[in-house]
C-alpha positions in Angstrom: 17.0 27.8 3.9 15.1 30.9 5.2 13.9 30.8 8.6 10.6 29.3 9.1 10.7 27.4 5.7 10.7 23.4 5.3 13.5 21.8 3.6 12.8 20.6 0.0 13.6 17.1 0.9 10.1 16.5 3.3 8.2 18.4 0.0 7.4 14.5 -1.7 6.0 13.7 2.0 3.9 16.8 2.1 2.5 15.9 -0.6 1.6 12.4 -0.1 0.5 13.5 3.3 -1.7 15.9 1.2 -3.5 13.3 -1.2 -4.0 11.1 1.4 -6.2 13.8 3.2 -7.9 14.8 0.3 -9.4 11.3 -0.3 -10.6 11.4 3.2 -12.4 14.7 2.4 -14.1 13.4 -0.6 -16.6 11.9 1.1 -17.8 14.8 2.8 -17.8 12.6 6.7 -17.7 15.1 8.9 -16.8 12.3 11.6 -13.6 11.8 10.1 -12.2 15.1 11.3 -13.5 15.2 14.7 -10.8 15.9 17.2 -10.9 12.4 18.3 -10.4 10.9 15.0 -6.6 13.0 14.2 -5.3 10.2 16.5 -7.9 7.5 16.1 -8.9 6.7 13.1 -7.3 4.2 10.8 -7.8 6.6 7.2 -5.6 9.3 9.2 -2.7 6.2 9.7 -1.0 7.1 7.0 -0.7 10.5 7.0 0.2 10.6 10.7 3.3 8.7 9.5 4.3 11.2 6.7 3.9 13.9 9.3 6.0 11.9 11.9 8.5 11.6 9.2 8.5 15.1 8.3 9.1 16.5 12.1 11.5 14.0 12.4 13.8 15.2 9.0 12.9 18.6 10.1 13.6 18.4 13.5 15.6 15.7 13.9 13.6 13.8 16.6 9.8 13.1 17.2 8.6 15.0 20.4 5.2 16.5 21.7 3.7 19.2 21.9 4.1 19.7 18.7 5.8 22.5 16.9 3.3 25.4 16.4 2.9 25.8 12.7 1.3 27.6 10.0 0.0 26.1 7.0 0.3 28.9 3.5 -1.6 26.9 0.5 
């Protein structure tokens, strides 16, 4: 695996991390992507889990602050 790039393995993750966030956008609530809302609100609950997952098949353990990173749709 090149530097930089995520291991195919976290790629079904990603993705359900991804459709989980795209329902929460379809409503257009701004109030769901206030800062406060990433850790607060109960919609995000999953997806914080997939992404918790991910760091930790990526990284091997779940630490903060978190990795910087740069997301290429």
């Amino acid at each position: 695996m090149a530097e930089g790039q995520l291991a195919r393995t976290v790629l079904a993750d990603l993705r359900e991390t991804d459709a989980v966030l795209s329902t929460m956008n379809a409503g257009h609530r701004a109030d769901r992507w206030t800062t406060n809302a990433l850790s607060t609100d109960q919609g995000r609950a999953p997806a914080r889990r997939l992404s918790r997952q991910v760091l930790v098949t990526e990284q091997g353990t779940w630490s903060q602050p978190l990795p910087e990173i740069t997301v290429i749709h």
